[in-house]
C-alpha positions in Angstrom: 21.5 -11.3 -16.3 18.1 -10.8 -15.4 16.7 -7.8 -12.8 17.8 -8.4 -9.2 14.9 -7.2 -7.2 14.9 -5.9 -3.5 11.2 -6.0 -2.1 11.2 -4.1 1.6 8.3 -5.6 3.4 7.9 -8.9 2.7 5.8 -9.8 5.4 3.0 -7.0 4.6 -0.2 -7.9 2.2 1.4 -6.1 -0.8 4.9 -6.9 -0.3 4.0 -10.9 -0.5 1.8 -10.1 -3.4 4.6 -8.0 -5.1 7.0 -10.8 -5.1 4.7 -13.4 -6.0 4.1 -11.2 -9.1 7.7 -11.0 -9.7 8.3 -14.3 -9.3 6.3 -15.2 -12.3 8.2 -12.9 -14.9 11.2 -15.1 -16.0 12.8 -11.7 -17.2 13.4 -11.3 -12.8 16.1 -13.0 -11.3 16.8 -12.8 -8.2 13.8 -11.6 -5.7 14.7 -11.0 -1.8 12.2 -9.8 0.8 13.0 -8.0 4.1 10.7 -8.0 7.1 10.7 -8.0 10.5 7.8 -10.6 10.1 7.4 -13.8 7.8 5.3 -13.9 4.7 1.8 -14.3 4.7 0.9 -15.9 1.2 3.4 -18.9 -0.6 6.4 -17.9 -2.4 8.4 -20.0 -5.3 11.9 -18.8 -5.4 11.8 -15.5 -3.3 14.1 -15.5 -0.5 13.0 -14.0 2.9 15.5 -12.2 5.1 14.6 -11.0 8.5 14.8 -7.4 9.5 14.4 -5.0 12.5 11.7 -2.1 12.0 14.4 0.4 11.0 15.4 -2.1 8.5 19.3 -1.0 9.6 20.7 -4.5 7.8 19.6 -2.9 4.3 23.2 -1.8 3.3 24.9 -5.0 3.9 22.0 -6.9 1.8 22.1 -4.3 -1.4 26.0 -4.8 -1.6 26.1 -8.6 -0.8 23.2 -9.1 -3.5 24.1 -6.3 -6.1 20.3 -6.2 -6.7 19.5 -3.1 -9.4 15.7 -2.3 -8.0 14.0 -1.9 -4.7 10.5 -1.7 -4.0 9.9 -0.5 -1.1 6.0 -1.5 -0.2 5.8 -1.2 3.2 4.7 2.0 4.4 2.4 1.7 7.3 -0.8 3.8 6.3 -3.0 3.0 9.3 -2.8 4.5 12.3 -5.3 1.8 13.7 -2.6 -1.0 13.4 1.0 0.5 14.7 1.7 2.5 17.7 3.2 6.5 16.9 6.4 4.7 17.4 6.3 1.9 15.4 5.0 3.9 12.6 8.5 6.3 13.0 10.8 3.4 13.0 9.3 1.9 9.9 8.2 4.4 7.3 10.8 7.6 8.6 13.7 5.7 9.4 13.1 2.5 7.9 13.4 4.7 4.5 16.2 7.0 5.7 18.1 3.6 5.6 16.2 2.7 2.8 18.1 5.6 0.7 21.6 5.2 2.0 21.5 1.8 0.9 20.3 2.1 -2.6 23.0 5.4 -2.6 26.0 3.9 -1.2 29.3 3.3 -3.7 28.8 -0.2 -4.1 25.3 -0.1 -4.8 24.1 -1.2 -8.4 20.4 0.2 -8.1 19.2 1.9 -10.4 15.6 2.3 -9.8 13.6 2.5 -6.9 9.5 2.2 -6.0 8.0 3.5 -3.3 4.3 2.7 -2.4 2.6 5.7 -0.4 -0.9 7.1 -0.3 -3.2 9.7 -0.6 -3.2 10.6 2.6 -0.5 12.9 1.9 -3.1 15.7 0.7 -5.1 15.3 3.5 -9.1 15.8 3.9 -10.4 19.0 4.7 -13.0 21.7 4.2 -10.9 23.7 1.4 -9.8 21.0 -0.5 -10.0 21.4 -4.3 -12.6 18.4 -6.0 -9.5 16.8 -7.7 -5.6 16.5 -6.2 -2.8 16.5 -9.0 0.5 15.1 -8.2 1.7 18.5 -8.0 -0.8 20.1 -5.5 -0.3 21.3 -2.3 -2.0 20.5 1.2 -5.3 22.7 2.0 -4.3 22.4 5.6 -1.5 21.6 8.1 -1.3 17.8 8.8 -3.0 17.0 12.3 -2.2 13.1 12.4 1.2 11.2 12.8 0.4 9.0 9.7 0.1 12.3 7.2 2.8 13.6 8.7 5.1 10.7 8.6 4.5 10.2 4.4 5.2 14.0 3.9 8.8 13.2 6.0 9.3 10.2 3.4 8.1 11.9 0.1 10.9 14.3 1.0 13.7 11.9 1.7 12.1 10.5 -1.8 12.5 13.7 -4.1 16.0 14.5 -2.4 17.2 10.9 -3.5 15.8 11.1 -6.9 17.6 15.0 -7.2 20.9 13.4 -5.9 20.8 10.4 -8.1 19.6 11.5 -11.6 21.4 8.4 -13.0 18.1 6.0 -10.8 14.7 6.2 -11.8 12.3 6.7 -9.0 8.9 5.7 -9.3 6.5 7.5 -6.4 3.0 6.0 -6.1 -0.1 7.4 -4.3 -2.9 5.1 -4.0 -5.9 6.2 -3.0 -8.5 3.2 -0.6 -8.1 -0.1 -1.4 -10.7 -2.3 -2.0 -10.4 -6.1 -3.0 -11.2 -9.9 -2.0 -8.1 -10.1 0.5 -7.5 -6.7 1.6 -8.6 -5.5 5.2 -8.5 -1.8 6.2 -10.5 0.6 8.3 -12.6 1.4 4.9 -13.3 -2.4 4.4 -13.8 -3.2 8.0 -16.5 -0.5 8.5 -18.0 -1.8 4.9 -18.3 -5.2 6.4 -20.0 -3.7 9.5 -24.1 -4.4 10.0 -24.6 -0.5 10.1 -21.8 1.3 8.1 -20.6 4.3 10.4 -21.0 8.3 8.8 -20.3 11.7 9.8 -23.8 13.3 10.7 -24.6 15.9 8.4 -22.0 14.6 5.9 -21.9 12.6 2.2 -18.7 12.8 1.1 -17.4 11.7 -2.6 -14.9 9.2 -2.1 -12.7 7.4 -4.9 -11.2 3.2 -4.6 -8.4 1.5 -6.3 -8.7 -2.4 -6.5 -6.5 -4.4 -5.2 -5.3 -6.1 -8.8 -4.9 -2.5 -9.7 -2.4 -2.0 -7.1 -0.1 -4.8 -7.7 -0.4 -3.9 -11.6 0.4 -0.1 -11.5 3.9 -0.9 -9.3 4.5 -3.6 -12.0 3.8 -1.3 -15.0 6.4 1.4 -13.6 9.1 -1.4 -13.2 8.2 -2.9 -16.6 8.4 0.7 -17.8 11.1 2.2 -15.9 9.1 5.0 -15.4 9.8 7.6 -12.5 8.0 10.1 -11.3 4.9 10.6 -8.4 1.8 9.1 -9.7 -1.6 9.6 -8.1 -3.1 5.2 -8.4 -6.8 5.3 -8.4 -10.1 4.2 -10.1 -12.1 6.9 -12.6 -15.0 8.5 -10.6 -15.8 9.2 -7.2 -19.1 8.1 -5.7 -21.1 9.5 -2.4 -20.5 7.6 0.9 -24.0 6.3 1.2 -24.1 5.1 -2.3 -20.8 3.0 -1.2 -22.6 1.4 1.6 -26.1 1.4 -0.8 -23.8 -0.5 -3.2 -22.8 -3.2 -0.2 -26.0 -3.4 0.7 -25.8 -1.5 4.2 -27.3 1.3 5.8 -26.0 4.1 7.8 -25.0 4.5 11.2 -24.3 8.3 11.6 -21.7 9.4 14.2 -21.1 13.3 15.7 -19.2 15.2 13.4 -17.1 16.8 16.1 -14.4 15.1 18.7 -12.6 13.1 16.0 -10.3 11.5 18.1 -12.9 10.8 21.0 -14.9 9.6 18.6 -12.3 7.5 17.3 -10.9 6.3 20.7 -14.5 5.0 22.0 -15.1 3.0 18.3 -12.0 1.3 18.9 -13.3 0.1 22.1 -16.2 -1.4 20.6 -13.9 -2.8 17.8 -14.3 -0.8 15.3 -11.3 1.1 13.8 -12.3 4.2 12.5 -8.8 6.7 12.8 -9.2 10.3 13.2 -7.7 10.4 9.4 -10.5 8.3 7.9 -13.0 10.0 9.9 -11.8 13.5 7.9 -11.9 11.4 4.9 -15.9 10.2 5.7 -16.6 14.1 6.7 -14.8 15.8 3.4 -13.7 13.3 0.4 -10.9 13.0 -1.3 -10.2 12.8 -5.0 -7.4 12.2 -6.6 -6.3 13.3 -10.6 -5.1 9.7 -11.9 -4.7 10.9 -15.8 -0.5 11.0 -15.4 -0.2 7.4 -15.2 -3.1 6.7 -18.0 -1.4 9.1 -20.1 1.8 6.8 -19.5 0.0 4.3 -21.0 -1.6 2.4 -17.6 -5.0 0.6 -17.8 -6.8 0.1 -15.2 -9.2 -3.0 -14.9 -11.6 -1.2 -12.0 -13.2 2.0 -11.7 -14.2 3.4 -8.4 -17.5 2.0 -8.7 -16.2 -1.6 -10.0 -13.9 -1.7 -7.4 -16.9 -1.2 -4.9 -18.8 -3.7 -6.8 -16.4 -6.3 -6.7 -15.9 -6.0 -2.5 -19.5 -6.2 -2.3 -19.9 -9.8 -4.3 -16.7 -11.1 -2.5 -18.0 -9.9 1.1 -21.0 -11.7 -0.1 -19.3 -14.8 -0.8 -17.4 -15.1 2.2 -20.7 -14.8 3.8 -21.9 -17.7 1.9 -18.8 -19.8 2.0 -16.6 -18.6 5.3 -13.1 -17.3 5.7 -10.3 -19.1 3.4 -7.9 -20.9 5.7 -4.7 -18.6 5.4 -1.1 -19.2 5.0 1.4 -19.8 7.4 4.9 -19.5 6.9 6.7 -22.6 8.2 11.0 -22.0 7.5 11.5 -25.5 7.5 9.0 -26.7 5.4 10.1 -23.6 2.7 13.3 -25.1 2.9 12.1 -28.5 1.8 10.4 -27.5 -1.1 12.7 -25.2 -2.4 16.1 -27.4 -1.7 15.3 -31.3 -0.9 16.2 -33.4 -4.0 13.1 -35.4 -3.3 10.8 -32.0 -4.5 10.5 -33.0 -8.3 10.8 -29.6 -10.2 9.4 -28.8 -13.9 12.3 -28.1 -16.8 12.7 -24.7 -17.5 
């Protein structure tokens, strides 16, 4: 029998791109993806199961599918997008359940991959140059997203110390960057006049999106637990990023975060109070464990940057892709009608 695999958050940009992953290794089985919403790119043989945001159903589809891995990818990392609720019910509670799934009797799993971020150290004045997996906060977490990772890294390290028999793989990636992905980083990147914190050049790190996708398939592949920082080498100035992109720089008060951060919103611009700490101190994150595990990356930092600037440009030149639209019925057809001529083996 091949891996059974249990992707949480279908729906999201990296659960759909986990799967599709998945589904081309012939060595994987059986994929099913959870969500409370439908997936946003194609998908072969993965089968799509709707869920509520505290993913309660989670139980009954680990025993009914005897699946051996979960990989849990949504964790909602900006604050812009979900309401304080919202973010609760899906990273708190939807991994509460999360864990009594993959811990119940019945349940075959055996190992588990959680995607979080490196917003878990934080960004302030006292932070060291470079986080290790094992370091400590400088200060107390002010926002609700830091907060609710911290609540989920500990349900994480309690399941992994209650099931030493399941290998549990914790990743941290640091800002994405990429030809599909949209965040606050990328969405201020694409602006005419790339917002700063007056007085402020902070050295930030990226992580490309291909990276992403590879480093959660490399633990799998590996079955290799443990917390992992994810990021490019290097860390490059603020204004060089927007230098790099081709922007210049729009410089914003340094005090009032989340004033400041309410009246951007207005104006469409979704700058969070958390990435607003990030554009006033930096982050870096220590990304030799997972090297040392044998992980190559494809990007550094400053490829990473360089290949969002040439596909921003691009999209400039060419317009927005038409994207995908999930359509049940149609899935259905392709993947069941005996009309659908299918390839041997």
């Amino acid at each position: 029998m091949g891996r059974r695999v249990l992707v949480t958050g279908l729906g999201s940009f990296w659960g759909g791109r986990v799967a599709q992953a998945l589904e081309a290794d012939p060595d994987v089985e059986v994929i099913v993806g959870l969500d409370t919403r439908e997936p946003s790119v194609p998908l072969d043989r993965t089968e799509y199961v709707r869920a509520d945001e505290g993913y309660s159903i989670l139980s009954r589809i680990v025993r009914a599918t005897q699946v051996d891995t979960i990989v849990h990818t949504f964790l909602a990392v900006d604050s812009s997008q979900v309401s304080g609720r919202q973010m609760h019910e899906t990273n708190v509670i939807g991994t509460m359940n999360l864990f009594a799934a993959a811990g119940q009797p019945e349940s075959r799993v055996r190992h588990v991959v959680v995607k979080s971020s490196t917003l878990v150290y934080g960004a302030s004045h006292a932070d060291p140059v470079w986080f290790d997996e094992d370091s400590r906060r400088s200060a107390f977490p002010r926002y609700r997203v830091e907060r609710s990772l911290l609540e989920v890294e500990g349900y994480v390290r309690d399941y992994a110390a209650d099931n030493p028999d399941v290998t549990v793989s914790l990743l941290r990636f640091s800002n994405v960057l990429g030809e599909d992905i949209v965040t606050p980083l990328t969405k201020a990147l694409e602006l005419p006049l790339v917002p700063c914190v007056f007085g402020y050049d902070p050295r930030v790190q990226f992580v490309d999106e291909v990276d992403v996708v590879r480093a959660i398939l490399f633990v799998l592949d590996n079955d290799l637990g443990g917390t992992f920082n994810v990021t490019g080498d290097g860390m490059l100035p603020w204004s060089e990023v927007a230098a790099i992109c081709g922007k210049r720089l729009l410089p914003l008060p340094p005090v009032g975060r989340i004033m400041v951060s309410s009246v951007l919103g207005r104006l469409g611009i979704d700058l969070p109070p958390e990435v607003l700490d990030l554009l006033t101190y930096g982050r870096g994150a220590d990304n030799r464990r997972l090297k040392q595990a044998g992980f190559a990356y494809r990007h550094t930092s400053a490829g990473a940057i360089h290949a969002f600037a040439e596909a921003a440009r691009l999209r400039g030149a060419v317009g927005e892709r038409v994207s995908y639209r999930y359509e049940r019925d149609v899935e259905q057809f392709f993947r069941h009608s005996p009309a659908v001529v299918r390839e041997r083996g």
